[in-house]
MDAnalysis code that builds the backbone (N, CA, C; Angstrom):
import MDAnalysis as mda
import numpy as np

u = mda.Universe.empty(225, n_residues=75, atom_resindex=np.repeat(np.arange(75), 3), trajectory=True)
u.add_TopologyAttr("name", ["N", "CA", "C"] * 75)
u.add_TopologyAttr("resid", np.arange(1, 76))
u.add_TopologyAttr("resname", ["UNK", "UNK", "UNK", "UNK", "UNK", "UNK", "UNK", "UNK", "UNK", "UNK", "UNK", "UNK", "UNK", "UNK", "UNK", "UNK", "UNK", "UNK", "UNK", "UNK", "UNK", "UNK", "UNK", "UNK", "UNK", "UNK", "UNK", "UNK", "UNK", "UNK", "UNK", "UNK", "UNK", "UNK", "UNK", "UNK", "UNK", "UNK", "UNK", "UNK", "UNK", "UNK", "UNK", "UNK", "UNK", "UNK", "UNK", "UNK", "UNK", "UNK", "UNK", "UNK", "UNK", "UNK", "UNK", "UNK", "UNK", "UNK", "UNK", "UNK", "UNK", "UNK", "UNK", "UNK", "UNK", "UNK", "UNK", "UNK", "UNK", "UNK", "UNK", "UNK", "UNK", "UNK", "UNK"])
u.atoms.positions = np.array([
    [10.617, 24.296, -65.008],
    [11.179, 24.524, -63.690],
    [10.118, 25.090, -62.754],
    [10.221, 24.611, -61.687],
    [9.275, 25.381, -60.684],
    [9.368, 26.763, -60.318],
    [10.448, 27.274, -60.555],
    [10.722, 28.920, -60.323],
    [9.678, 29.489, -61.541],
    [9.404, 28.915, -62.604],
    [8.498, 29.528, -63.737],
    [7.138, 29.996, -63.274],
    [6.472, 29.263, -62.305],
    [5.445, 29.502, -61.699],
    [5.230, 30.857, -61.046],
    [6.707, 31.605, -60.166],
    [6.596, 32.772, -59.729],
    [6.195, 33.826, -60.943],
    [6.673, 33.487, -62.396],
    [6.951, 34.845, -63.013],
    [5.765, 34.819, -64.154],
    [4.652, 33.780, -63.286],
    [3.576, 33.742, -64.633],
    [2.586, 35.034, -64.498],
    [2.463, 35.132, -65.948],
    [1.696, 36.847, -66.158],
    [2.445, 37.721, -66.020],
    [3.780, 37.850, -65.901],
    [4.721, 38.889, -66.021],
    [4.846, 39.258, -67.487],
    [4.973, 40.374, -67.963],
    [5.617, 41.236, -69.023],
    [6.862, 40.259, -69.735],
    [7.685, 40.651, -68.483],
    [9.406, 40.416, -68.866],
    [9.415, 38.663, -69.068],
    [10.735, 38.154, -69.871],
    [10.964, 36.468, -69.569],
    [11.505, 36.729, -67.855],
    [11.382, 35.169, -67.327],
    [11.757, 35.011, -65.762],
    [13.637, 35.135, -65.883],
    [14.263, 34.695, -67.089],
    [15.259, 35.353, -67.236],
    [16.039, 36.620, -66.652],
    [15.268, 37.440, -67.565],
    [15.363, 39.058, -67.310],
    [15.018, 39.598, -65.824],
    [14.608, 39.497, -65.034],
    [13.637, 39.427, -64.184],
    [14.830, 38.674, -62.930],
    [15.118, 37.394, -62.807],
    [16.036, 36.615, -62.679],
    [17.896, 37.777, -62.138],
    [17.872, 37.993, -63.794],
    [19.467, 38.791, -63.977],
    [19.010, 40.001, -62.850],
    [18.466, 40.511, -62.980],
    [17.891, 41.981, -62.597],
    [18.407, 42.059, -60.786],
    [17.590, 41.194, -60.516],
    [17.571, 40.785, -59.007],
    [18.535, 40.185, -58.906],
    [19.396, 39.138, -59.453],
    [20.942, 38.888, -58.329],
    [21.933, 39.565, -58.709],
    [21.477, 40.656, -59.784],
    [23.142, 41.375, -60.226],
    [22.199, 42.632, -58.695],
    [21.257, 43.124, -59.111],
    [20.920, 44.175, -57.645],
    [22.128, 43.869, -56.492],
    [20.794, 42.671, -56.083],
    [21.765, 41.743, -54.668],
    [23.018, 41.527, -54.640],
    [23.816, 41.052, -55.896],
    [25.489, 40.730, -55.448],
    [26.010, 41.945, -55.512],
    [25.392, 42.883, -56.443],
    [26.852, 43.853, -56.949],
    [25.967, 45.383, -56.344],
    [27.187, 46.310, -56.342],
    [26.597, 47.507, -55.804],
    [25.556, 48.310, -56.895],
    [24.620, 47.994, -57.325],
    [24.309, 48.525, -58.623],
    [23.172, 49.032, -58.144],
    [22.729, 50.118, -58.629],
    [21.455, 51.330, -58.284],
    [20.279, 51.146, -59.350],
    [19.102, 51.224, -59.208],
    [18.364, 50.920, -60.103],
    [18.387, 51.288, -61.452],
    [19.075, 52.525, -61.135],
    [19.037, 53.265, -62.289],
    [19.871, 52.376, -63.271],
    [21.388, 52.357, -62.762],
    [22.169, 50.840, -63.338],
    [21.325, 50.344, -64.108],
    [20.785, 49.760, -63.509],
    [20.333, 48.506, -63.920],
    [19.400, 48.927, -65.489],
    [18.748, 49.627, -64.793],
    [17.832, 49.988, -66.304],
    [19.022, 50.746, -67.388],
    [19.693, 51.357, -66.816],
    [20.551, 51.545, -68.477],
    [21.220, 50.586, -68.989],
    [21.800, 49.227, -67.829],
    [22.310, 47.834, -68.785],
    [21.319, 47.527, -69.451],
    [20.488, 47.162, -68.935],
    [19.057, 47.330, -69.520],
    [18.620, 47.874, -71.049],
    [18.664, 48.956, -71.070],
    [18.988, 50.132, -72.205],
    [19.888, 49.204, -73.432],
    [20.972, 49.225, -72.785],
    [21.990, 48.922, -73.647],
    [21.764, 47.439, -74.441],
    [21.026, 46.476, -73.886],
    [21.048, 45.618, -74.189],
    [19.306, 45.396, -75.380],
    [18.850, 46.620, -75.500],
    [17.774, 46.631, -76.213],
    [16.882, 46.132, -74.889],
    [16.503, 46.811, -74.226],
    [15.380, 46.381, -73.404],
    [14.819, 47.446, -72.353],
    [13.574, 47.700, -72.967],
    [12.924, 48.714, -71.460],
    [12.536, 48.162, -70.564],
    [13.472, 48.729, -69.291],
    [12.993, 48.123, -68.361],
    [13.045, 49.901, -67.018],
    [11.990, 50.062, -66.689],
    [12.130, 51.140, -65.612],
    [12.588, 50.784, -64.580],
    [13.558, 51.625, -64.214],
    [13.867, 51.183, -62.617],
    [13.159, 51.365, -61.481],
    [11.664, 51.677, -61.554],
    [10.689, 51.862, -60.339],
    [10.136, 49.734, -60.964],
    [10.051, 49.144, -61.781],
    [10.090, 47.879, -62.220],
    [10.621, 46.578, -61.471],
    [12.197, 47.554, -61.572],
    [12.956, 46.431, -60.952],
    [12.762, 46.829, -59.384],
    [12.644, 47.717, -59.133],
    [12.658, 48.176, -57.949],
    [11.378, 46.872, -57.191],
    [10.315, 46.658, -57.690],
    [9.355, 46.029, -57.356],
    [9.869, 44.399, -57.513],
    [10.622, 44.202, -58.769],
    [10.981, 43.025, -58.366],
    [12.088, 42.652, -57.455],
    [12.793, 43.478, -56.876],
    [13.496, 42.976, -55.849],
    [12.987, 42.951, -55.015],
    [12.001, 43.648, -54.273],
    [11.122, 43.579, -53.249],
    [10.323, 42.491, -53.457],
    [9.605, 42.198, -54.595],
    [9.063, 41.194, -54.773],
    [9.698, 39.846, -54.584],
    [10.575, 39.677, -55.354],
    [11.472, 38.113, -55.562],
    [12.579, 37.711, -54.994],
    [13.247, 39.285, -54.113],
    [14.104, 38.684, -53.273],
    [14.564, 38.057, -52.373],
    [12.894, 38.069, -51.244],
    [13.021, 36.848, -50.455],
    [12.906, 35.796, -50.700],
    [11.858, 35.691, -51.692],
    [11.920, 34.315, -52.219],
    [13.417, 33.823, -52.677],
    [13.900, 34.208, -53.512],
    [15.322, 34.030, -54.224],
    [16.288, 33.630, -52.571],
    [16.510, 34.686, -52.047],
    [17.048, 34.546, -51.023],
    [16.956, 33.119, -50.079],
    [15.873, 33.003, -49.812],
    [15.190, 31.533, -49.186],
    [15.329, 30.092, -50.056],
    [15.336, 30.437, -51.354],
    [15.724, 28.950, -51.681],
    [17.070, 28.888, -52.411],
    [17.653, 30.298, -52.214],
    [19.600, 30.013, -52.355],
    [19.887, 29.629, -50.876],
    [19.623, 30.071, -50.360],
    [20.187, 29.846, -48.555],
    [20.677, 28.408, -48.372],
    [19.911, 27.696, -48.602],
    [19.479, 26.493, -48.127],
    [21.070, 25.567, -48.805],
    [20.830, 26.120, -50.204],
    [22.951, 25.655, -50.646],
    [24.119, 26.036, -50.660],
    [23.717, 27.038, -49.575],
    [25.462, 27.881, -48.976],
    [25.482, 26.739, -47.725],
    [26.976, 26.785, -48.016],
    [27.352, 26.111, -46.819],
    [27.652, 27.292, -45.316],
    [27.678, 26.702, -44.413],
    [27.718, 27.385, -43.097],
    [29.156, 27.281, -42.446],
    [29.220, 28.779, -42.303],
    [30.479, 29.542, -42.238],
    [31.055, 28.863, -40.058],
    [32.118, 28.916, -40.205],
    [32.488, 28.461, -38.742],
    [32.682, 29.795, -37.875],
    [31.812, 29.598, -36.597],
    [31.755, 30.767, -35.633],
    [33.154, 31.131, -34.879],
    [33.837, 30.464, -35.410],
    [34.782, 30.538, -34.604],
    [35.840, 31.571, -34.517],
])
């Protein structure tokens, strides 16, 4: 897949990395969250980590979901 290209030389799979950033974005979840699902699921992940990958990958992510939402009526 072409999204593989963003996550080359990363630590984490693009998976992990992936989950991290649209559970952030959809759901109200705090970094910290995140790193104890994290936790729970056998996996260190720091939340100063994810913190970087949402900053990092969320516009991107953002910019090529956009494009297959449909457009809401102004009306």
């Amino acid at each position: 897949m072409s999204y593989l290209i963003l996550f080359k030389w990363k630590h984490f799979q693009p998976e992990i990395i992936l989950l991290n950033v649209r559970w952030y974005c959809r759901y109200a979840l705090s970094y910290r969250d995140l790193e104890e699902m994290m936790a729970e699921r056998g996996l260190a992940v720091d939340h100063s980590t994810i913190n970087r990958w949402v900053l990092q990958y969320g516009p991107e992510l953002d910019k090529r979901c956009r494009r297959h939402l449909s457009s809401t009526n102004d009306s």
